[in-house]
Each structure stands twice: as structure tokens, then as C-alpha cells.
N, C-alpha and C positions, 0 to 999 in steps of 0.2 A: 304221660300227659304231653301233650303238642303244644309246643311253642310258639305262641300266634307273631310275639315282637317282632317288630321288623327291623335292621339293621340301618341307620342311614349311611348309601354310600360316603366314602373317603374319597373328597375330591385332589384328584392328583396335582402336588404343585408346581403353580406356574412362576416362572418367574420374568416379570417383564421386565423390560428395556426405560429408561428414563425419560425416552421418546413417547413412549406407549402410557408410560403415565401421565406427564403432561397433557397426551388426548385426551386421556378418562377426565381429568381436572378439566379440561376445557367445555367436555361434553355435558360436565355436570353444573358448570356455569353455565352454559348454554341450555339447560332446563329441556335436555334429553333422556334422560330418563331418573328412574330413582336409583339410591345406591347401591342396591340389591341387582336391581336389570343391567347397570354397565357393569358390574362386579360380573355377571354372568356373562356377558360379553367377551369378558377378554378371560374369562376363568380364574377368578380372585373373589373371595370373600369380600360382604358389605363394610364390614370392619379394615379392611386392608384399603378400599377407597376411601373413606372418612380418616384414613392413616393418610393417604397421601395428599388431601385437602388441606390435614393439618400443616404441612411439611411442602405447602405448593410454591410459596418461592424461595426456598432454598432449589426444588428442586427442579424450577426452570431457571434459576440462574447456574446450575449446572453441570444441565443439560446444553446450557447457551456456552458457555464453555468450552465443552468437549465438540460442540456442533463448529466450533470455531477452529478448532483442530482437524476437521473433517471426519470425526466421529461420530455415526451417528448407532452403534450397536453398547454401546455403555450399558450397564444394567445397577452401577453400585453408585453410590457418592462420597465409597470411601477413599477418606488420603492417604497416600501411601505415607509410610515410617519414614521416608527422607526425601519428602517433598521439596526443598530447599533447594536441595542436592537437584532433584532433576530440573525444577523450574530452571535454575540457574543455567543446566546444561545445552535446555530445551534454547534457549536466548545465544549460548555462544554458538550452538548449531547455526541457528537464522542468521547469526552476522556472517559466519564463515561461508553460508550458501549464497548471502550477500554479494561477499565479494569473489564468488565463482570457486570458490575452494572445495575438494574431495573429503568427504572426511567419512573415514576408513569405521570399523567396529573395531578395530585396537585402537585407534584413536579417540573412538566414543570411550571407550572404558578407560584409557590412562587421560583423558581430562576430566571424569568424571571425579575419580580419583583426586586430582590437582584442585578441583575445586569442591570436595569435602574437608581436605585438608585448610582452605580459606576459611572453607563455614567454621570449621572448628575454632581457628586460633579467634575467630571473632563471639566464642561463647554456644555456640550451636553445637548439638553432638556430643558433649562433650563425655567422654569414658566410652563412646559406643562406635562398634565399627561394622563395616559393610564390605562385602567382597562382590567385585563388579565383574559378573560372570557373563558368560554368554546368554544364560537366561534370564539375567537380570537385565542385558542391552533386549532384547528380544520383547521382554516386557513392558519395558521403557517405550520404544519404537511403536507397540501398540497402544501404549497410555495416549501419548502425544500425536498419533495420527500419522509416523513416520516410515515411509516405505524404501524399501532400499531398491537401486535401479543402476544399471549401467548407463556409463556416459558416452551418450552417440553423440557425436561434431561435437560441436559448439554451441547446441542451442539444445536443453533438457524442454522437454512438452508440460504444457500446464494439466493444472487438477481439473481434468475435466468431469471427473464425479461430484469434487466439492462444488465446483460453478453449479452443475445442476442441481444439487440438492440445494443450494441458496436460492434460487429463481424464486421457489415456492414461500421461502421463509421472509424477503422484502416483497411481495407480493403480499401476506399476510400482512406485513406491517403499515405496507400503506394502506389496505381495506379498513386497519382497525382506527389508524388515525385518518381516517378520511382523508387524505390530501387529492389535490389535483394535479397532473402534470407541471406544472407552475412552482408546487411548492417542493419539489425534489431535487438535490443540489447533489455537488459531488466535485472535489476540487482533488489534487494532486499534482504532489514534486516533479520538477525533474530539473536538469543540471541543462547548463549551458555555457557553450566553452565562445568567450565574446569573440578572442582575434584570431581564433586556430582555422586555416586553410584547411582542404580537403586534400593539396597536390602534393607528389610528391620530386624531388627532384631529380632530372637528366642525367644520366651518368655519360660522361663523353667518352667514346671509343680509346681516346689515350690515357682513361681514367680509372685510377686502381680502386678506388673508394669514390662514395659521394659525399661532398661540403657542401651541404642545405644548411639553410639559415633557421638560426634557431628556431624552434615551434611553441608559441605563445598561449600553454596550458592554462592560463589564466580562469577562475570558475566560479561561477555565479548559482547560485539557486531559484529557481522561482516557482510560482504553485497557481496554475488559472484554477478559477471556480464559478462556476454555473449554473445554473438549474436545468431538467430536461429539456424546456423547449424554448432554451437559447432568448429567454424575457427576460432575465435579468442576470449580468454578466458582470460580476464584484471584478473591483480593479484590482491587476497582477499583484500577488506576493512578490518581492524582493527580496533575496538573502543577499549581503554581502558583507565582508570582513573588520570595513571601516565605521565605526560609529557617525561621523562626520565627516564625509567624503570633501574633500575641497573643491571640487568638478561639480558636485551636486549642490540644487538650493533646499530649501526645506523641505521635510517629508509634504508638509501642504501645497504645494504646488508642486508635486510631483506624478506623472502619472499612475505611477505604482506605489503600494504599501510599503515604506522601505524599514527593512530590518537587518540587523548585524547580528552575527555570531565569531565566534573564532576561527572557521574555517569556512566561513560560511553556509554552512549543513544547519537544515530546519532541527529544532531544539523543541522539548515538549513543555519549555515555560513562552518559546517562541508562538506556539502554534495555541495555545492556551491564550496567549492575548490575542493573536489575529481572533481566535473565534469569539469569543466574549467584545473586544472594542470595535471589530469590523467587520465579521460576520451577521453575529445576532442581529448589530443596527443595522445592517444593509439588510435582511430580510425584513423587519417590522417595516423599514420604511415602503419596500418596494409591495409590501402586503399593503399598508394601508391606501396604497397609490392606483393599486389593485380592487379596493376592496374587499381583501379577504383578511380571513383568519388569521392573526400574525402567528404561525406555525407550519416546522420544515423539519424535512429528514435530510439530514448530510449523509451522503456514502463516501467511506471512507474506505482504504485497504489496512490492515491492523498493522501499520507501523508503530512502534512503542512507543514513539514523538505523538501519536495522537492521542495517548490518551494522559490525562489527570493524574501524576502518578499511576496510581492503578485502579484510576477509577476514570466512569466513563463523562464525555463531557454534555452537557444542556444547558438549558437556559435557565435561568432564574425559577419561571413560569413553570419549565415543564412540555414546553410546546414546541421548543424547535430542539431536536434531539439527531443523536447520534446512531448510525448501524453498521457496523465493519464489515467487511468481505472475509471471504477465509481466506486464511494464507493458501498462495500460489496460484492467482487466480487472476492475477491483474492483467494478465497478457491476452485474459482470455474474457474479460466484461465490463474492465474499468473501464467507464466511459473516457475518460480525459484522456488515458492511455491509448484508448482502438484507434483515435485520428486526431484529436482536435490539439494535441502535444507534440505531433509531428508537425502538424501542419504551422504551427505558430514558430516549430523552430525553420520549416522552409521558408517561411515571408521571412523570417527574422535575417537569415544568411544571403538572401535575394536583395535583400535590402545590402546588406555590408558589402558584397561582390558588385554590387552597381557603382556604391560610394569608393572602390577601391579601381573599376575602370575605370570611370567617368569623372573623377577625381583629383587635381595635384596631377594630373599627369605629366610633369616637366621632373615629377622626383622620384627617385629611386622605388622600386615596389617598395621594399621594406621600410622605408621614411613613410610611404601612405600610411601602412599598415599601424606604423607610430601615433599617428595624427587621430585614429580615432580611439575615442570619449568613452569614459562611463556615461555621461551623460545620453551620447548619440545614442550607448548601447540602449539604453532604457528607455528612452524614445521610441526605438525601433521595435523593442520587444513589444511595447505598449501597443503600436500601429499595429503590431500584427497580430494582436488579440483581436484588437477592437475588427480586424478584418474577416475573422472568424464568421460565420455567417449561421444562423439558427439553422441552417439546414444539415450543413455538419455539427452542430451537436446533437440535432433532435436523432440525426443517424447513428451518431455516437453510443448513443442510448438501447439500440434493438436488441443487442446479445442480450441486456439484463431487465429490461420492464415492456411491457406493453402498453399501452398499441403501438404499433408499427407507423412509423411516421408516415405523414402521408404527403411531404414530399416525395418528387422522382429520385429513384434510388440512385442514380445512374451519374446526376446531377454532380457530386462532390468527386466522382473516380473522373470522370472526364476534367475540372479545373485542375487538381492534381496531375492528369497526365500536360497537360497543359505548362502549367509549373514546373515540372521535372523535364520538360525539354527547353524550357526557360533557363534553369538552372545549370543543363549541360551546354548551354552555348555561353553563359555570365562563364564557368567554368573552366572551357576553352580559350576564352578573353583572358582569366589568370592566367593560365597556362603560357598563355605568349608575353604578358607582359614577367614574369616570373620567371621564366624558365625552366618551369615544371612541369610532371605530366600525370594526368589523373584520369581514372578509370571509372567507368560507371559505377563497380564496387566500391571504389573510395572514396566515392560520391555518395552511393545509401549510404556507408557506415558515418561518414559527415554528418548526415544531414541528421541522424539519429544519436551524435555524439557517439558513438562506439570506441570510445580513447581510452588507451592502457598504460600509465607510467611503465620506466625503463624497467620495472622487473614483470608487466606484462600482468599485473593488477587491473582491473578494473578504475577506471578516474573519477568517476561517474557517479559516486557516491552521495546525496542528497541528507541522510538524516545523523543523527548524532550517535558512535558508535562507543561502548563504552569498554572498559578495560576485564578483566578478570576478580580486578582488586572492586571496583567498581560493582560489578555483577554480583558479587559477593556480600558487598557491606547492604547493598539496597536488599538481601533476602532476609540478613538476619537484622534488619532493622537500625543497626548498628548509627548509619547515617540518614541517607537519603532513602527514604523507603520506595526506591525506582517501580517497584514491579508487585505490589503489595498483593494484588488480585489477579491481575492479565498476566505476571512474568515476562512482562517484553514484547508485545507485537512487535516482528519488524518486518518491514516491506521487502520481497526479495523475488523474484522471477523463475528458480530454477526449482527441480523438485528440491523437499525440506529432506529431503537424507540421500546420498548417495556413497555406495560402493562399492 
């Protein structure tokens, strides 16, 4: 007798990417089809999409994650058996690439090592052990987004893949929240050295060595922030060391926000009150003055100082929120970073080089150089914000949002070149009254603070870096719960692994 049943084929399994399910979720919010038609789309059973509906923000929070690492092929959400272990590692890598340091795959494994043994004695682990093999750094490097690369010069190239896959991802997020060019901000660090010259000094023919006068490393922090098109321009952050400067008057009659730390490096209890006490108000007001929506996106670069412990920052409401950059990208779309943070430390040194020719000239260079202020400094930084022009920032802005300003492009390179021959004749003018002599190279790396203490460190340092001991107790809860969820953004320029 003949067999009329028919077989239903066995659909061959797929297994997608974390990326690829957020679409199906998106698509089925978006009332594109039913669960059956996008199940057949991507080759998944209706049951597997109503699986992933259930489980949709565990599983864009991450996916946002790993997209943050520059990962964007993840297919699991599972955590690894000693998670701790690598978060922690994942954070001393970024300080070490921070401060321009190599750091080898036997050094990956004997610190990984160094800090399991932390997590242990603080309760974590404990009776269990792990051998940190070549396939285990190997897997690690791919968990976290970590590529190994040799070191050409002095300057490692940015993530030019993670920039581009970001475009599309704040792109999305300003379509969802509606905003306008107006309500999109974007602040960041950088250091600034008040009395440090660019020259260096003469060596005279009958001279076996040169005795230049001390060099006055002295180090401030500050942080401009803005919106894209340069309408509303929050007054300068201020780091400095003293809680009560005696040179200074009150924070309220000051042009800048002033704030202390110990080293002066931004702190993430520091950055937590700029945004909440003078942030938030500074957009509600400038919205209402506006007429709009009191609601904004900050961009930010994933420093571990911005966030919340390890959670991300907003506003009360919900309206004025938060979006990070992925690591290793700042050199390549931060807006504050592409111009408008060089150019406020060129007005700022134009300014100090005027006040040291034109100046006391009856006394010694180095007595000038005594004579100026905290105060003048922060005056001067302040002038050369506010001299900042909406057309260098709305330019600042093209590598990472559209549209395209529609100032002359051409406009901000020509002052600048303008400026920089300003600055080589102010320069010159040291140079004679000083007895130094300085090159146009020690002139960009000036004007861009490029200063290294005597063992050839990096000086430049901006946010708060923490210890081993440190990294360790915030994993296993012990004290300060540093890194609960993020593990440590930290801002850093070079590639995230090298060796």
C-alpha cells in the first residue's frame, strides 16, 4: 500500500546574531509583518521570535554593550565563568593604552592572573581556578572588541570601522527622539598646562649642557560643551586642585564652573554634578527661551568618569539623556576634539604670549612669567571660548551627524592659518626676550599640550585613574561598586590592544 503522508521538511538551523534579532523586534514593533512572515525572513521559527519579544530588553541592552566594544557579530548573551576577572582586565588595558603603554599577550595573562588573585582574597572565586592560556587571551580579545596591531611612530590610527558603524546608530537615535540640531550637545576634557612655554633653550658653543629655567608643568582640567549649532554654549568646566583658591572669588562671579579634585582630573561624582546642577538647567532654560521641547542628547566618549557608577546618566524626566561613542574614536568624530579644543587652547596661549611681551617688560622673562594668575588664567580660557564662533562648531559636527553645515567650509582653515602665523611671530618675540629657540614642531606639540614628565609619560591626563586594589573591590562589590554594568569606560586615543 502507498504512502500518500507527506513529510514536513526540517528547517535547517539558523542562528542569528544579537544584532539581527533586535531587527526582527524592531520590525515587529513597527507592525511589519506577523510572527510567522519575519520568522521566515531571517529562517527562525514563530516561536523563536515571540522568544525574542519576550527577552527584547535584556537583549538590546546587550547588544548595546558589545556594540560599545565594537562588536557587532555577538550571537550569545551568555557571561562568561569569570567575568570579573576579565571586566577588571578589560579597565587596566584602557588605563595602560591611556597612558601610551604596550601591553604584550604575556602581560595580558600575568595580569590577569594578578587580578584573579585580588578578586579571590576579596571573596569572589573562591576554591576555583583558571589557567590563562593563549586561547583563553585570544577569546578574551574577541569578547571585548580587542585587536592586536603593531606600533608605527607615535601615533596608533583610530577605529575607523567602530566610527562607521556608530553614524547609523545616533542617527537612529535622534530620529526616535525627535530632536533638532539645537538640542544635540557634546562636551569633553582636556588638560591645559597655564604657564608651560613652547621654547626651548640655546645651547652656547662653549656650552657642555644647557641650564634652562625650570619648566612650569603646572595642570588645570577643563571641559567646553555645546550643542551642534553653536546656540547654546554652557560656561567652561574648571578642574582644579584647591577647593578655595585665594586668587579666586566665588564660584558665582566666575566665568567658569569651578570645581576641585586632588589632582585635578574630572571624577565621576564630579561629572555627575556638572550634569544634573548645570547641565540639565542649562538646557531646560535655553529650551524654554527657545521654545522647544526641554529635551537633549549629550555625546559623550565612554570615559568611566561619565558614567553613574555603572549606570548611565538623565534626567529626572527622561528627556535629556545620554549616548557614548565607542572606544577609540575620539580622534576621529568627537566633535570638541576635531577643532573647537584646539582652537580655544590657541586663543588661550595667544593671549598669555601677548601678556608676557607686552608686559613688565623692565623685568626679567621669568619674574613675568611669575606675575601671572589663576585668576587671569581663567579669564583668558573663558575669552577664548566665548571667541569660539558657531561656525567652528557647526563644522566640528560633519564627521558624525548630518547636514552639512552650510557655512563656507573653507572659512575656520583660513582664521586658523591666520592664527598660527600669529602665533609664530608672538613665538619669535619669546624667543628673544628668553633666550630660547623654538621650532614649528614645538610649536604644534605646545599648542596641543603634547608634555611628557621626566620618564617620558604622558602629562596630559584628564580623568581619575584608579588602582588595582581599586579595580578589584568595585568588581566584587566589596566597596564602591565602580563598574557595576559598563566595567570602566575610559577615554583613550590609541588602539585598545597592542603588541
Amino acid at each position: 500500500m502507498e504512502n500518500t503522508s507527506t513529510t514536513k521538511p526540517v528547517r535547517k538551523h539558523t542562528t542569528l546574531t544579537l544584532a539581527e534579532k533586535v531587527r526582527i523586534i524592531e520590525e515587529i514593533e513597527g507592525g511589519l509583518g506577523t510572527h510567522e512572515s519575519i520568522g521566515r525572513k531571517y529562517g527562525v521559527a514563530g516561536s523563536t521570535v515571540t522568544r525574542f519579544l519576550q527577552n527584547k530588553s535584556a537583549l538590546r541592552l546587550k547588544l548595546e554593550q558589545y556594540q560599545e566594544h565594537g562588536i557587532e557579530n555577538r550571537k550569545t548573551m551568555k557571561e562568561q565563568s569569570f567575568s570579573l576577572v576579565e571586566k577588571a582586565l578589560y579597565v587596566w588595558i584602557l588605563q595602560q593604552r591611556e597612558a601610551g603603554i604596550i601591553v604584550t599577550s604575556e602581560i595580558l595573562r600575568a595580569k590577569a592572573a594578578l587580578l584573579f588573585g585580588l578578586i579571590q582574597e576579596r571573596g569572589a572565586y573562591v576554591n576555583q581556578n583558571i589557567t590563562f592560556s593563549d586561547g583563553w587571551a585570544r577569546r578574551f580579545k574577541h569578547r571585548f572588541g580587542l585587536r592586536v596591531k603593531r606600533v608605527v611612530g607615535e601615533k596608533v590610527s583610530a577605529d575607523v570601522l567602530a566610527y562607521s558603524n556608530f553614524k547609523p546608530t545616533i542617527a537612529m537615535r535622534i530620529d526616535s527622539m525627535q530632536l533638532k540640531e539645537s538640542q544635540i550637545y557634546n562636551a569633553d576634557e582636556s588638560a591645559i598646562f597655564f604657564k608651560l612655554l613652547a621654547s626651548r633653550t640655546v645651547v652656547m658653543s662653549n656650552e657642555r649642557r644647557a641650564y634652562g629655567r625650570k619648566i612650569n608643568k603646572t595642570r588645570y582640567t577643563f571641559m567646553p560643551c555645546c550643542n551642534a549649532d553653536g546656540s547654546n554654549k554652557l560656561k567652561l568646566m574648571f578642574i582644579d586642585t584647591a577647593a578655595k583658591p585665594r586668587s579666586l572669588p566665588t564660584n558665582d562671579m566666575l566665568p567658569v564652573e569651578y570645581y576641585h579634585s586632588k589632582k585635578a582630573w574630572m571624577t565621576r561624582e564630579l561629572f555627575r554634578t556638572w550634569f544634573f546642577k548645570h547641565f540639565v538647567p542649562a538646557v531646560r532654560t535655553f529650551s524654554t527661551q527657545q521654545g522647544l521641547e526641554p529635551k537633549a542628547l549629550l555625546v559623550l566618549d565612554n570615559c568611566k568618569t561619565h558614567y553613574d557608577g555603572g549606570e548611565r546618566l538623565e534626567s529626572d524626566d527622561g528627556l535629556i539623556q545620554i549616548i557614548y561613542l565607542p572606544p577609540n574614536v575620539t580622534s576621529e568624530c568627537q566633535p570638541m576634539d576635531q577643532s573647537v579644543i584646539n582652537a580655544i587652547k590657541t586663543r588661550y596661549k595667544r593671549k598669555l604670549m601677548l601678556t608676557l611681551v607686552l608686559e613688565n617688560e623692565n623685568l626679567p622673562f621669568q619674574d613675568r612669567l611669575k606675575k601671572i594668575t589663576l585668576l587671569q588664567s581663567v579669564n583668558w580660557l573663558s575669552e577664548a571660548w566665548d571667541e569660539i564662533t558657531p561656525s567652528t562648531i557647526r563644522n566640528s559636527w560633519k564627521k558624525l551627524i548630518d547636514p552639512v553645515p552650510d557655512e563656507k567650509m573653507n572659512t575656520v582653515e583660513q582664521v586658523e592659518k591666520m592664527t598660527m602665523t600669529d602665533m609664530k611671530a608672538l613665538a619669535a618675540s619669546i624667543d628673544a626676550s628668553a633666550g630660547t629657540s623654538t621650532s614649528d614642531t614645538d610649536l604644534e606639540l605646545w599648542l596641543t599640550d603634547q608634555v611628557y614628565d621626566a620618564d617620558n609619560n604622558p602629562a596630559w591626563i584628564t580623568h581619575q585613574v584608579y588602582s588595582d586594589e581599586e579595580i578589584s573591590n568595585g568588581h566584587v562589590g566589596v566597596s564602591d561598586p565602580m563598574f557595576k554594568i559598563t566595567c570602566g569606560r575610559i577615554k583613550f586615543s590609541g588602539s585598545a590592544y597592542v603588541d
